[in-house]
C-alpha positions as CSV (number, residue, x, y, z in Angstrom):
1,X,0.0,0.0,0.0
2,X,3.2,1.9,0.0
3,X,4.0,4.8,-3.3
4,X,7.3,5.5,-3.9
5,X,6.5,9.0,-5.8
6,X,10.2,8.8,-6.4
7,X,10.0,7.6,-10.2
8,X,7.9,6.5,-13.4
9,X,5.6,9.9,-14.8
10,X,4.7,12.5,-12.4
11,X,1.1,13.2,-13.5
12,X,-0.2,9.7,-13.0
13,X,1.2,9.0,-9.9
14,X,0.1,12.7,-8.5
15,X,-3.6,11.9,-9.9
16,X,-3.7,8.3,-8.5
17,X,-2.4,9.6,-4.9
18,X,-4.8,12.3,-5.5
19,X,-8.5,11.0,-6.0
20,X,-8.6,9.0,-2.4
21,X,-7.7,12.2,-1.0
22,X,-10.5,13.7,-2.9
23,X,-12.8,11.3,-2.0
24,X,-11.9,11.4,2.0
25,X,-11.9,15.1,2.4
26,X,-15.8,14.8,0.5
27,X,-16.4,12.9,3.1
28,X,-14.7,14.5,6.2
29,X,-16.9,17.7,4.8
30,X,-19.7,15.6,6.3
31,X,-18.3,15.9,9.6
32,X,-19.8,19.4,9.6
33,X,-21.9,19.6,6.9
34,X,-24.2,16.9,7.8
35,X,-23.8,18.3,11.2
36,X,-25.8,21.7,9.8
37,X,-28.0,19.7,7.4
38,X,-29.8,18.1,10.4
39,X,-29.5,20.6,12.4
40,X,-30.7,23.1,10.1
41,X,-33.8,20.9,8.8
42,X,-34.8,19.4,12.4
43,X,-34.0,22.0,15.0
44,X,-34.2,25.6,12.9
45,X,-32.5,28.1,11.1
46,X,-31.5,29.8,14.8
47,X,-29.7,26.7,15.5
48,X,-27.8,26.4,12.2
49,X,-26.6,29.9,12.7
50,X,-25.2,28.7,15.7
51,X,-23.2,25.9,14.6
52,X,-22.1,28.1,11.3
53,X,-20.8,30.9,13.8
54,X,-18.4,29.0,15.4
55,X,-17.0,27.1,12.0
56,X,-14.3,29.9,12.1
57,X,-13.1,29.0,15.2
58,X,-13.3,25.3,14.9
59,X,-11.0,25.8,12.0
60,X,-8.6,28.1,14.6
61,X,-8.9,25.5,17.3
62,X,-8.5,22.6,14.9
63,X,-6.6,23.7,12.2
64,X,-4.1,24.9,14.7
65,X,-3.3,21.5,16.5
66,X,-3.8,19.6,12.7
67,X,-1.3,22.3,11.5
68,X,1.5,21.1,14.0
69,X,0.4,17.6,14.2
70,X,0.8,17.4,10.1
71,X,3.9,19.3,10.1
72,X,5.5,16.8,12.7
73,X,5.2,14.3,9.4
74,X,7.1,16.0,6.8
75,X,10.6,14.4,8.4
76,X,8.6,11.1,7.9
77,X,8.0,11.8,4.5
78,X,11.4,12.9,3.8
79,X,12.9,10.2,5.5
80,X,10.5,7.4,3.7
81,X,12.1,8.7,0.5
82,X,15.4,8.6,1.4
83,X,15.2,5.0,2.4
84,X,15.5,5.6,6.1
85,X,13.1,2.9,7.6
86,X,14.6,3.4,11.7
87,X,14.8,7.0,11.2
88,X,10.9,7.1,9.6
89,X,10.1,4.8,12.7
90,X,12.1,7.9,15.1
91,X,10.2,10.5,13.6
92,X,6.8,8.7,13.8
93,X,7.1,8.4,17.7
94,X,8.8,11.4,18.3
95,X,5.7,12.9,16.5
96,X,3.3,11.4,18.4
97,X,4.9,12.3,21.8
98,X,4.7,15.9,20.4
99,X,0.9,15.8,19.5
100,X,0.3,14.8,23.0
101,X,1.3,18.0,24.4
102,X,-0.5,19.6,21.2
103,X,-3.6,18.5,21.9
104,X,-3.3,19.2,25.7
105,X,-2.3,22.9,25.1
106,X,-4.9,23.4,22.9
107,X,-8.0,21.8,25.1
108,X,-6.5,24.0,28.2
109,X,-6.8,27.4,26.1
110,X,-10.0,26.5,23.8
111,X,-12.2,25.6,26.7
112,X,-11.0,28.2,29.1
113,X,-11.2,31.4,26.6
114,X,-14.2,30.2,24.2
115,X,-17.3,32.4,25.5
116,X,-15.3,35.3,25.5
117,X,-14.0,34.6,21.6
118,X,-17.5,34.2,20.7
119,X,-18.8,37.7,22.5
120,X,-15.8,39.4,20.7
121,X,-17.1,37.4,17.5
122,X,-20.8,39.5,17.6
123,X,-22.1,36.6,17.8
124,X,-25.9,37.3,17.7
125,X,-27.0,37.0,21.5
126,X,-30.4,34.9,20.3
127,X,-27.5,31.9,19.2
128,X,-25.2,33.0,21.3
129,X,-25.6,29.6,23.8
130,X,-26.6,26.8,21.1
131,X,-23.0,28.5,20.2
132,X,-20.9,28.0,22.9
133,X,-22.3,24.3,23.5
134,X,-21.5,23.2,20.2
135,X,-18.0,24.6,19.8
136,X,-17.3,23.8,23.4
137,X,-17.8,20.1,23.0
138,X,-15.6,20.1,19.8
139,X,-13.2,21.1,21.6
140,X,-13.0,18.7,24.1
141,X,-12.4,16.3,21.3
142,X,-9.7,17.3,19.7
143,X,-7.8,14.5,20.4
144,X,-9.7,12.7,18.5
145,X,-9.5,15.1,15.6
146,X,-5.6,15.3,15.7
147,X,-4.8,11.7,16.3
148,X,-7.0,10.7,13.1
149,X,-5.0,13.4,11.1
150,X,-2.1,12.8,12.1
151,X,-1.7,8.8,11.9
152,X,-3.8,9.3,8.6
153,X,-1.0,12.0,7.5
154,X,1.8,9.0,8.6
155,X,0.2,6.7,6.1
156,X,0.2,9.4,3.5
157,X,3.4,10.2,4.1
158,X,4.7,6.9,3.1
159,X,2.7,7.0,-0.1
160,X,-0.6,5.1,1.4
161,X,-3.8,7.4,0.5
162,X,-6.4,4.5,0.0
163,X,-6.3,3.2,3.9
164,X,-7.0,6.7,5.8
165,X,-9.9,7.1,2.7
166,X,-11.7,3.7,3.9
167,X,-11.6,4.4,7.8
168,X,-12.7,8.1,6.8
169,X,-15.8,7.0,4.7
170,X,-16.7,4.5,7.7
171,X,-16.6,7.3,10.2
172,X,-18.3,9.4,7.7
173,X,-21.2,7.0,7.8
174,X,-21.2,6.4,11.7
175,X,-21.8,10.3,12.0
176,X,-24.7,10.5,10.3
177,X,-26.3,7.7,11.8
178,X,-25.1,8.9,15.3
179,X,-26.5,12.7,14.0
180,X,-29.6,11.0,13.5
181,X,-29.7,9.4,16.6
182,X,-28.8,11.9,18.9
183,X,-30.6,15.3,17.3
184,X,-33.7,13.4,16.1
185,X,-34.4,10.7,18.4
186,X,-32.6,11.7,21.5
187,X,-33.6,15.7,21.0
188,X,-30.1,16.7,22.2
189,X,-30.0,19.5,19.6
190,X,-26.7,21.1,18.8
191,X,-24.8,19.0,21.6
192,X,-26.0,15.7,20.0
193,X,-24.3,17.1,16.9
194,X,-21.3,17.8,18.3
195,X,-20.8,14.6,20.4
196,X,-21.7,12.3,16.9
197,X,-18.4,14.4,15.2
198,X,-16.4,13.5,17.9
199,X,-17.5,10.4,18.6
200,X,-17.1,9.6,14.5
201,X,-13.6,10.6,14.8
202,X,-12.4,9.1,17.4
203,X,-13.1,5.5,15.7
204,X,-11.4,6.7,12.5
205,X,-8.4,7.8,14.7
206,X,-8.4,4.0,16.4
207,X,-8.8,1.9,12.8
208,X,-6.1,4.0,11.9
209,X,-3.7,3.2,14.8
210,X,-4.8,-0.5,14.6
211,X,-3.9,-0.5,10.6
212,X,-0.6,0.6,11.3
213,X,0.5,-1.4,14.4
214,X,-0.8,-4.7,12.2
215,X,0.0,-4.0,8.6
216,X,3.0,-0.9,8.4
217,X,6.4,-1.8,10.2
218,X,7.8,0.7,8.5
219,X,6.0,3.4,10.7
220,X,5.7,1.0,13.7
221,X,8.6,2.5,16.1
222,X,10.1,0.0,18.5
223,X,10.4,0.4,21.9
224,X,13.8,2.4,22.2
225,X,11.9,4.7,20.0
226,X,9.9,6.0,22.1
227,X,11.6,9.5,23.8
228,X,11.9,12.5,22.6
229,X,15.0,12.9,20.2
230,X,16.3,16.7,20.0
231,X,17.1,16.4,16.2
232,X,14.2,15.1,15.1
233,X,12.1,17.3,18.1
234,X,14.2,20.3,16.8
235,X,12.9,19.3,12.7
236,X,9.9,18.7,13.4
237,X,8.9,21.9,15.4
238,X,10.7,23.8,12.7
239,X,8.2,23.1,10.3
240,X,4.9,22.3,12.9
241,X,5.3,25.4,14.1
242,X,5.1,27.4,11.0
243,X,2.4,25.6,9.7
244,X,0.3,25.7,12.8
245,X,0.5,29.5,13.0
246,X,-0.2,29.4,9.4
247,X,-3.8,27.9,10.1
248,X,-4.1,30.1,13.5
249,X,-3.4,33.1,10.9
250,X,-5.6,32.1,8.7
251,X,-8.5,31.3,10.5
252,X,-8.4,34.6,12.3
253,X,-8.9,36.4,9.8
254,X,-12.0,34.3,8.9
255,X,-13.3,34.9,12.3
256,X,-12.6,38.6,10.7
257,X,-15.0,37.7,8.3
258,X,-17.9,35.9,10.7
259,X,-17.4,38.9,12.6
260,X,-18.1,41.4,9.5
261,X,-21.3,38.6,8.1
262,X,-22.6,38.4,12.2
263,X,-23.8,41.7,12.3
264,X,-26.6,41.2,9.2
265,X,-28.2,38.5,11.8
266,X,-28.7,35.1,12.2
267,X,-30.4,34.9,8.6
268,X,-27.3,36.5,6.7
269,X,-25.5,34.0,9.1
270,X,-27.3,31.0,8.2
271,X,-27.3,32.0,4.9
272,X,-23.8,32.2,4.9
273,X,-22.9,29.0,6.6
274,X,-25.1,27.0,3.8
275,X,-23.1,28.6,1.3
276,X,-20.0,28.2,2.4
277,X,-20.6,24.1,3.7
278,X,-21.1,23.7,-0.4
279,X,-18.3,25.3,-1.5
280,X,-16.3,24.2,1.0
281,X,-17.5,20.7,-0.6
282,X,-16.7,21.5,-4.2
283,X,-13.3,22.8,-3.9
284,X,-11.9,19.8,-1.7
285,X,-9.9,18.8,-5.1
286,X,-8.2,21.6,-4.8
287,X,-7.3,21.0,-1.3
288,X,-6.6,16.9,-1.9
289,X,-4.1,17.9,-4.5
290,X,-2.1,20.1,-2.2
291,X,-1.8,17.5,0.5
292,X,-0.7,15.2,-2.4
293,X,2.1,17.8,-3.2
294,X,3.4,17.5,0.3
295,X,3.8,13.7,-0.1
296,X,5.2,14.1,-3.9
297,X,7.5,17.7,-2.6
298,X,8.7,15.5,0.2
299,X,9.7,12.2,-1.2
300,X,11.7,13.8,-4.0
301,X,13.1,16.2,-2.1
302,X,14.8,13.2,0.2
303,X,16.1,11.7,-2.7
304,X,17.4,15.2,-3.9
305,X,15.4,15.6,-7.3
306,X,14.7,18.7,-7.7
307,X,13.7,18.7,-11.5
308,X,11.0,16.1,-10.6
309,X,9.4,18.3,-8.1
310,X,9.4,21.2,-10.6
311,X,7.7,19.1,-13.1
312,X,5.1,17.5,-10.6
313,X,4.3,21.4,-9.9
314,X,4.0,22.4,-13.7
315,X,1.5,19.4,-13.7
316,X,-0.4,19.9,-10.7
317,X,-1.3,23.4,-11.3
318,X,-2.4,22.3,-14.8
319,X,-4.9,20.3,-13.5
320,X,-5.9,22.8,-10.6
321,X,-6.6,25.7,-13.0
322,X,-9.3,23.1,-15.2
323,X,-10.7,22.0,-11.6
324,X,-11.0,25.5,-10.2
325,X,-13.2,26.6,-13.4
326,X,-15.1,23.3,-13.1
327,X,-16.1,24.1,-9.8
328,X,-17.2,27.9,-10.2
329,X,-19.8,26.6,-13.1
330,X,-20.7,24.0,-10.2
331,X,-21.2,26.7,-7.3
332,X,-23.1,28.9,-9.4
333,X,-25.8,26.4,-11.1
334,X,-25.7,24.4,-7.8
335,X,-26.5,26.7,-5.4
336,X,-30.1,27.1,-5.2
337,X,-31.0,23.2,-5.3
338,X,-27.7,22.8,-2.5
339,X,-29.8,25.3,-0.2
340,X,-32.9,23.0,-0.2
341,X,-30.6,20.6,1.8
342,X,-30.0,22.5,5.0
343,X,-33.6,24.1,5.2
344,X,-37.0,23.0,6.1
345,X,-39.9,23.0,3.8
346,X,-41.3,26.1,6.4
347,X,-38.5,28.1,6.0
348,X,-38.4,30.8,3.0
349,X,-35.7,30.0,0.4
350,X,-36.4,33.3,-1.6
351,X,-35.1,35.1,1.7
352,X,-32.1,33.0,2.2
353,X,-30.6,32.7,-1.6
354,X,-29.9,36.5,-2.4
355,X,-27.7,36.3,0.7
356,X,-26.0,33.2,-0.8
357,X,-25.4,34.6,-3.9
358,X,-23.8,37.1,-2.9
359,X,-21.3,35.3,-1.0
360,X,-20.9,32.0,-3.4
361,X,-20.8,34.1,-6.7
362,X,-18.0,36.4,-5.5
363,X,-15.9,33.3,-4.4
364,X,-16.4,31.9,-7.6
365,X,-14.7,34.3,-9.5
366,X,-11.8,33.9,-7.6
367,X,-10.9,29.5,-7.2
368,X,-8.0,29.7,-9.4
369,X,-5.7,32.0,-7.5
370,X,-6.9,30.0,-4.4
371,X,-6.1,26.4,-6.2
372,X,-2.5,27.6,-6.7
373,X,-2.0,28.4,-3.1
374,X,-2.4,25.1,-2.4
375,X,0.0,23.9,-4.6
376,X,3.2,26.1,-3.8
377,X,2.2,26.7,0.4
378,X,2.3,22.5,0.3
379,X,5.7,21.9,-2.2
380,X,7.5,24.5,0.3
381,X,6.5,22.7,3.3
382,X,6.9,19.4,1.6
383,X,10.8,20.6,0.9
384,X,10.8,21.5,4.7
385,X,10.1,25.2,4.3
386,X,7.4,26.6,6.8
387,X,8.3,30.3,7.8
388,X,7.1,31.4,3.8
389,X,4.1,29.4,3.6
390,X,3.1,31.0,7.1
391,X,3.8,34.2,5.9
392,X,1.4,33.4,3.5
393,X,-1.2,33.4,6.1
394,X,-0.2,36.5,7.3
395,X,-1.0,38.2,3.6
396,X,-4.2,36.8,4.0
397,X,-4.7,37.7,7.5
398,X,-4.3,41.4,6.1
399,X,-6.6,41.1,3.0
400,X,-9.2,39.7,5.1
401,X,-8.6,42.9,8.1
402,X,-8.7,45.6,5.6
403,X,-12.0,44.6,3.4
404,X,-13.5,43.2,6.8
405,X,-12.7,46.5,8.4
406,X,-14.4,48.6,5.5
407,X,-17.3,46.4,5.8
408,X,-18.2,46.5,9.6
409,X,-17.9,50.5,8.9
410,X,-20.0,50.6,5.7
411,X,-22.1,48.0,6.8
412,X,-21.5,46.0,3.7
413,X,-22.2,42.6,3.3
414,X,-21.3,42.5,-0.2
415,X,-17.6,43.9,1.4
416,X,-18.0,41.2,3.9
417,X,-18.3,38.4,1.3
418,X,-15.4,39.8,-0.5
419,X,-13.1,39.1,2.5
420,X,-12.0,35.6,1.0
421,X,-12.0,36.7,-2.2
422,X,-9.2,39.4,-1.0
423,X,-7.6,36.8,1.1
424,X,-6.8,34.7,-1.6
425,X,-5.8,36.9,-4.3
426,X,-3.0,38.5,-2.4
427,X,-1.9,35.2,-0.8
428,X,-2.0,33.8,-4.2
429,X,0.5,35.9,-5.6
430,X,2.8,36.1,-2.3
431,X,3.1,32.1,-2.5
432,X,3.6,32.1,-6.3
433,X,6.6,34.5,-5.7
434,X,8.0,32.1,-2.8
435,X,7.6,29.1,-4.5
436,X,10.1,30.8,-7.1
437,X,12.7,31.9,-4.2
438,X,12.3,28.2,-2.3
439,X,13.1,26.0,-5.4
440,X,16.1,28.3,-6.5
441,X,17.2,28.0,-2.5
442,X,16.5,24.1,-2.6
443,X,17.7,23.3,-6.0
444,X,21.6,25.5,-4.7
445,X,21.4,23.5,-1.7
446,X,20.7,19.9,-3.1
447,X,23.3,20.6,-5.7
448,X,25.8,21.6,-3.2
């Protein structure tokens, strides 16, 4: 189940790696989407709005500890393709030891800070506690969260994209039927959604750990593994680090954003949410590819071919470009019948899609400067480069600040949808320009 990504013709090998990765983030967008769906369709548009407020902060929370957790497997990666089997086996426990203290930093400051994040949010006071129990119970699984990302990022690591795509697709399915259970039958509203997620991820995160333990030696460390080593501590914090403050920077300036869209009400909030869950749907190609990158960036760069990592890039953002105007003639034909799904039959679509619109038809304008980020922000951290890609975030962080900024003072919604739009233009062209500087660097140092 291994891929060495190390030879035979890029594009096929990228493509193969790439459509499980596809396929699982489809269905890990059902984590929250079916989340909202049910939500939305058996407990009301209020309660919707609550869980949609709070999906910039589950991406802080989350997408910080992922951010490290993922970047702890790059040295895997790189070690996989230089042939390294005890030193991939090192880095695998090493990594895990790290996560550990991850995940109980980030519980500790989540929990204890969350209601005062969501006043400073605007969070509309009718949601305001449907909020703060739905984001507050995410948050006490994270562990669950980061341990299924991160053995699933080992196993991609080494070239194995089809396993963490089957357990994914099982937990998938085991959240909707818990959703079901505990919002419909059990009338535990919000909380029941949040506890199915959890709950959902958890098991993927223990089929995962068994797979590996019975089927991958290669990332099974032995018992003298287990310690913290200060090389491999010192590597993989180097590049953890960046990329968790890269998702921490990004996602603050979304809550930017939520902040800007939370003062039109819980309607344009709801509204908003709906359309984002379906974008956020379409454009997981885009997002599959770039983890692909990582794997493909990482491997070569442990073998030291740097004209194969060029080519894979030339390839990938080929096929990104054809995607990304694929999925704006999806977004804008699909919205109004991708609505339907998170609203009741009593609820007014004519008042909830103008709102939409706005948001999803200014996005749509804009996929292929966001599909290229992918690609370059995942090749440089592939090649063990995190400071630029986290910089990265920063641009974005700033687009999202100033058009967020002019919006709350205007009271603009149209400005308030435009925040992403912003945000990915200028990180677009800030990661196209480092991609340039980091291959020249890597290609001098590999030569050297």
């Amino acid at each position: 189940m291994e891929t060495d990504m190390t030879r035979g013709n890029p594009l096929p090998i990228i493509l193969k790696f790439t459509l499980p990765l596809l396929i699982g983030n489809i269905f890990q967008q059902f984590y929250n989407m079916v989340d909202t769906i049910i939500v939305g369709r058996f407990v009301g548009p209020d309660a919707l709005a609550a869980v949609g407020s709070t999906g910039t902060i589950m991406f802080l929370v989350i997408g910080f500890s992922q951010g490290m957790s993922t970047g702890f497997t790059v040295l895997t990666s790189q070690r996989f393709g230089a042939g390294d089997e005890n030193g991939t086996r090192r880095s695998v426990a090493n990594g895990i030891i790290l996560s550990i203290f991850v995940i109980g930093f980030m519980t500790l400051i989540s929990l204890t800070f969350m209601r005062t994040l969501l006043r400073m949010m605007n969070t509309p006071q009718n949601i305001m506690e449907d909020a703060y129990t739905y984001i507050s119970i995410i948050c006490m699984g994270i562990f669950a969260n980061v341990f299924y990302n991160l053995f699933s990022s080992f196993l991609r690591s080494v070239g194995n994209s089809r396993i963490p795509l089957m357990f994914l697709v099982f937990s998938a399915c085991l959240n909707i039927v818990l959703d079901l259970v505990f919002v419909i039958n059990f009338k535990m509203g919000v909380a029941g959604a949040a506890w199915a997620t959890n709950v959902s991820q958890g098991a993927a995160a223990f089929l995962c750990i068994i797979y590996i333990t019975r089927k991958m030696p290669v990332l099974t460390p032995e018992r003298h593994h287990w310690k913290l080593h200060e090389y491999d501590t010192k590597i993989q914090l180097s590049v953890g680090i960046p990329m968790a403050l890269q998702f921490g920077i990004t996602a603050s300036g979304t809550m930017i954003m939520q902040s800007a869209v939370n003062l039109f009400g819980s309607i344009a909030v709801a509204s908003n949410t709906a359309a984002n869950k379906f974008q956020s749907m379409v454009i997981q190609g885009m997002i599959a590819m770039g983890q692909t990158m990582a794997t493909y960036s990482g491997q070569n760069y442990g073998k030291g071919d740097i004209g194969r990592i060029r080519r894979g890039v030339r390839l990938a953002l080929t096929t990104e470009v054809i995607y990304a105007v694929v999925c704006s003639i999806i977004v804008v034909l699909g919205l109004p019948y991708a609505l339907r799904l998170f609203f009741s039959g009593n609820v007014d679509l004519a008042e909830i899609l103008p709102w939409a619109k706005t948001y999803s038809y200014l996005c749509a304008a804009f996929y292929i400067p966001l599909g290229t980020i992918f690609i370059f922000r995942n090749t440089m951290q592939g090649c063990g480069y995190g400071l630029l890609p986290m910089l990265g975030g920063v641009v974005e962080l700033a687009a999202r600040l100033v058009t967020a900024t002019l919006a709350m003072k205007l009271l603009s919604f149209p400005l308030a949808c435009a925040c992403d739009p912003a945000a990915w233009l200028s990180a677009a062209l800030f990661t196209g320009i480092s991609y340039v500087y980091v291959i020249k660097k890597v290609e001098k140092k590999l030569v050297s």
